[in-house]
N, C-alpha and C positions, 0 to 999 in steps of 0.2 A: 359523501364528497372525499374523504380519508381513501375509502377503496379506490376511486378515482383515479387520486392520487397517485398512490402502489401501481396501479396498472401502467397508466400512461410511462411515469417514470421508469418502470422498467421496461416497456415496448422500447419508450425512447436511449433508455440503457444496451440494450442489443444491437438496435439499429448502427449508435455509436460507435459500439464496438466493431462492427465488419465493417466500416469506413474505416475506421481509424488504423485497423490491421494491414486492411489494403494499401490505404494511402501512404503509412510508414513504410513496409516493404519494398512500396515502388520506388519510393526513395531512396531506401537505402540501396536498392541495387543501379540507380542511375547514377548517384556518388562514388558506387565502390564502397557506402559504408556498409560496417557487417550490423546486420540484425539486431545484435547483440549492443552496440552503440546505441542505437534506435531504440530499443527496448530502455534503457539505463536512460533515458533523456528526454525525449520528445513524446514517447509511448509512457511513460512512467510520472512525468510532470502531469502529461496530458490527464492521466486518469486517477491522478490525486488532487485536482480541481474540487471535487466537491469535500473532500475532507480539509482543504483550506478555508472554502465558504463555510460551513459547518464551525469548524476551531474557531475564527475569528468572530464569525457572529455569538457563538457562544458566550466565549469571553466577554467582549462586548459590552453583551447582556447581564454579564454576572455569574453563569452559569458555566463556571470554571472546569467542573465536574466533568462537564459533557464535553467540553474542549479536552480535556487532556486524555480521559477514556476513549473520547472518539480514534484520538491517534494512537495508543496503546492496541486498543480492539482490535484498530484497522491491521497493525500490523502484525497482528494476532492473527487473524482470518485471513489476511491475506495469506500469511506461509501454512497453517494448517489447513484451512477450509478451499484457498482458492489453489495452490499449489497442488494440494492434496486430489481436489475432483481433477486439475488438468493431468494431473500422472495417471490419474485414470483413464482418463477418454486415451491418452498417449504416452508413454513413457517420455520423462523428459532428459535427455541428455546435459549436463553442465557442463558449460567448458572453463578450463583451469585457470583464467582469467575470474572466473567468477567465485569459482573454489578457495583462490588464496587470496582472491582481493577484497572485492566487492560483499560475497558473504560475510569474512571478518568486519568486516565496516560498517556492515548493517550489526552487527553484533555490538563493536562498540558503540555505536550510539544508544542503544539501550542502555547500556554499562553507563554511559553521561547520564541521560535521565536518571538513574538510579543514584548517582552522587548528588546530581545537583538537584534532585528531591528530596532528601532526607538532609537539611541546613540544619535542623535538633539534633539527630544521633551523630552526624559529622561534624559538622561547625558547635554545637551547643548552643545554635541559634532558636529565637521565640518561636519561630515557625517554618513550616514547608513550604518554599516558595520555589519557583524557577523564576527567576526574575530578570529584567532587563540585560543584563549584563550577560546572564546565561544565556539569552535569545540570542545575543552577538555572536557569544564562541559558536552557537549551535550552526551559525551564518555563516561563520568561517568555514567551519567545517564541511557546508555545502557546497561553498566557492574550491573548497579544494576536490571535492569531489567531484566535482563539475571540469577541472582543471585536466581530473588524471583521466575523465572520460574521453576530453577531446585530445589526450596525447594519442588514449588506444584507437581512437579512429583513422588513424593514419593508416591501420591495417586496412588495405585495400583489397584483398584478396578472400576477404569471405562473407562479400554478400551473398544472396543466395541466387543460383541463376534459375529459378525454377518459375519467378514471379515475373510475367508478363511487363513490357514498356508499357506507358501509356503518356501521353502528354503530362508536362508538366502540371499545367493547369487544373488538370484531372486529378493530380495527385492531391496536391496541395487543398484542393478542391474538398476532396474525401479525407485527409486528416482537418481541417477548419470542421466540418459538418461535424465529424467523427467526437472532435473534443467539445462541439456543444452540444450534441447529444446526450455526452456523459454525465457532462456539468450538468443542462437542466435534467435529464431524469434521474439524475441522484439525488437533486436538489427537492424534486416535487416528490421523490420517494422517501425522502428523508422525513421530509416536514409531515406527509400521512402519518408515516412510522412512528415518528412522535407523539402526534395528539393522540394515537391509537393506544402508546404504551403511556401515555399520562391516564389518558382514562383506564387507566387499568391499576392506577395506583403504582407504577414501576417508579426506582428513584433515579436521580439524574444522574449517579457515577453508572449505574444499571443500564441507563437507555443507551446512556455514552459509548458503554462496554458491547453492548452487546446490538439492539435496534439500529444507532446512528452507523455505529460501525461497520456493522454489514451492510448498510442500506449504500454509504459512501464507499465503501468497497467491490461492491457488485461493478461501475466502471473496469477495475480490475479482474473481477471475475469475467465478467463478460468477455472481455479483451484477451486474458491469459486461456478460457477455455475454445476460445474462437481460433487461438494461433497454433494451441496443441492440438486440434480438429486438422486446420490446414496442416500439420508436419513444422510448423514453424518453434520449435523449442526455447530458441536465443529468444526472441521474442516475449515469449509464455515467463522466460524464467526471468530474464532483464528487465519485463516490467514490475514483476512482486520483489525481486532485489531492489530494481531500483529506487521504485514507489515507496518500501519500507524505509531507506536511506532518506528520501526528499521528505516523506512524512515526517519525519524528525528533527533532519538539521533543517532543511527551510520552513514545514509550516507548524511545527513547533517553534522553533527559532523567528519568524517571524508577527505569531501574536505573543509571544512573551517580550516582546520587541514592543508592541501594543500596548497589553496589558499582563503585568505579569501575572501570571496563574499559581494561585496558594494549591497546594497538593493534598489531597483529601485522605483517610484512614487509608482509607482499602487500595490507596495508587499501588504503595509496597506489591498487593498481590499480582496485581496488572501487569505491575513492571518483571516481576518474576515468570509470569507464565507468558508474555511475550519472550523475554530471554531464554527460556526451557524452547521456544517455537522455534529460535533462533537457532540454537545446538542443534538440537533434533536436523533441518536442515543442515547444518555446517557436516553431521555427523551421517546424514543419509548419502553424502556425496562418496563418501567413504567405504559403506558398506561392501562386502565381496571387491575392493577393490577399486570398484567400475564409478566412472563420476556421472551419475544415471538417479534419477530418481524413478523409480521402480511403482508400478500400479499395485503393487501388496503394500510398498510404505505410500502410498496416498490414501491406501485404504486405513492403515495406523494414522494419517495424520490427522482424514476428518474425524475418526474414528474421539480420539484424543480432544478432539474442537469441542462436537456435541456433548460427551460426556462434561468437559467445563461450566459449556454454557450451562446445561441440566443443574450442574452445583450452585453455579450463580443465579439461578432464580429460583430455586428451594430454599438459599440459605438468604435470601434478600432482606 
């Protein structure tokens, strides 16, 4: 039944994905909005749906560990793992919008989690918590970045004109389908992946990091290698940008909003080797000059992923 699972949820995970590509596209070029907008927003929301479901039912439950790992992993894998194959299949270009803004931003938000996790070595407080209060700023934080998204879409000049009209209907049609696609098969892939790594004796910051994380990221993978397939880069890169940013301030910030989540040993290392995924990106924009992520550094990034994961389940 587990295998099932796995399957369906990823058929339904691809499927998702070529709706959702298409039907964001068509939009953004009947608007005039660029790609890149779409990506940071309605593409990036869209397909961090199951790592909201996932965090909140965790918590929930108790199981704090897999709530916060999930969101750490997630945005772990999404810039090494999912990043890294879509530079492969296509080189992706970055535009400077994304260079100075939106990357640093995904950056600071790691940097928040990493203060407002550590209330012992910072505050000399009894425990690790991200608590209520943190959920709020992290909210804020979203609301502005949602603010500064809908100032740059006034650029009307670079949609892409490559992507066919199609009725409205159709559009909107194909992002609906698209985003439940993503939800349920990450949702029934997620929950296999679980009972499979329970019975296997894995622990919950482990499945968090590593099984939930990828299972609720595949959305994003699906989605980011499907648009660097078609030529669509804004797309590919504006959803792992954006996706890592919403992962943070809203659906962290909204189950610590819930419940607030105590921070477990090993978050420290999480939080670091997400912030190292973070750089790495900020720093491959850079390389030779060119703001291009290159199929040699996507081959370093998964390169980088695997090797981790390998540590985190040796040293378990």
């Amino acid at each position: 039944m587990n295998i099932l699972l796995l399957i369906g949820g990823l058929a339904a995970i691809i499927y998702g994905a070529n709706l959702l590509v298409d039907g964001a596209s068509a939009i953004a070029k009947r608007f005039r909005i660029s790609d890149l907008v779409i990506g940071l927003t309605i593409v990036s929301i869209g397909t961090s749906m199951p790592e909201l479901t996932i965090s909140v039912l965790s918590a929930l439950k108790g199981n704090t560990d897999i709530a916060v790992g999930n969101i750490l992993g997630s945005n772990t894998a999404n810039i090494l793992l999912i990043l890294g194959l879509s530079a492969i299949v296509y080189p992706l270009m970055v535009q400077s919008n994304t260079q100075y803004k939106e990357i640093p931003l995904g950056i600071l938000a790691v940097l928040l989690i990493g203060v407002m996790g550590n209330d012992i070595f910072i505050d000399k407080g009894t425990e690790n918590v991200i608590s209520r209060v943190d959920g709020i700023v992290l909210l804020c934080f979203f609301i502005i970045f949602m603010f500064y998204t809908f100032q740059i879409a006034t650029n009307r000049d670079a949609a892409d004109e490559q992507i066919e009209f199609q009725p409205m209907w159709k559009s909107i049609s194909f992002l609906a389908l698209g985003v439940a696609g993503l939800y349920f098969g990450g949702k029934y892939f997620v929950e296999g992946a679980v009972k499979i790594a329970q019975s296997l004796g894995m622990s919950d910051s482990l499945i968090g990091f590593t099984i939930v994380a990828v299972g609720t990221s595949l959305p994003e993978m699906a989605t980011s290698i499907v648009a660097a397939y078609k030529k669509n880069p804004d797309i590919a890169v504006g959803n792992i940008v954006g996706s890592n940013i919403v992962n943070i301030f809203m659906i962290l910030g909204i189950t610590a909003v819930i419940k607030p989540l105590p921070i477990g040993p090993t978050a420290n290392m999480d939080i670091a080797i997400t912030m190292l995924a973070s750089l790495l990106l900020f720093g491959s924009t850079y390389a030779l000059g060119k703001r291009e992520i290159r199929r040699s550094e996507g081959i370093i990034f998964v390169l980088i992923y695997v090797i981790y994961l390998t540590y985190l389940i040796i040293n378990q």
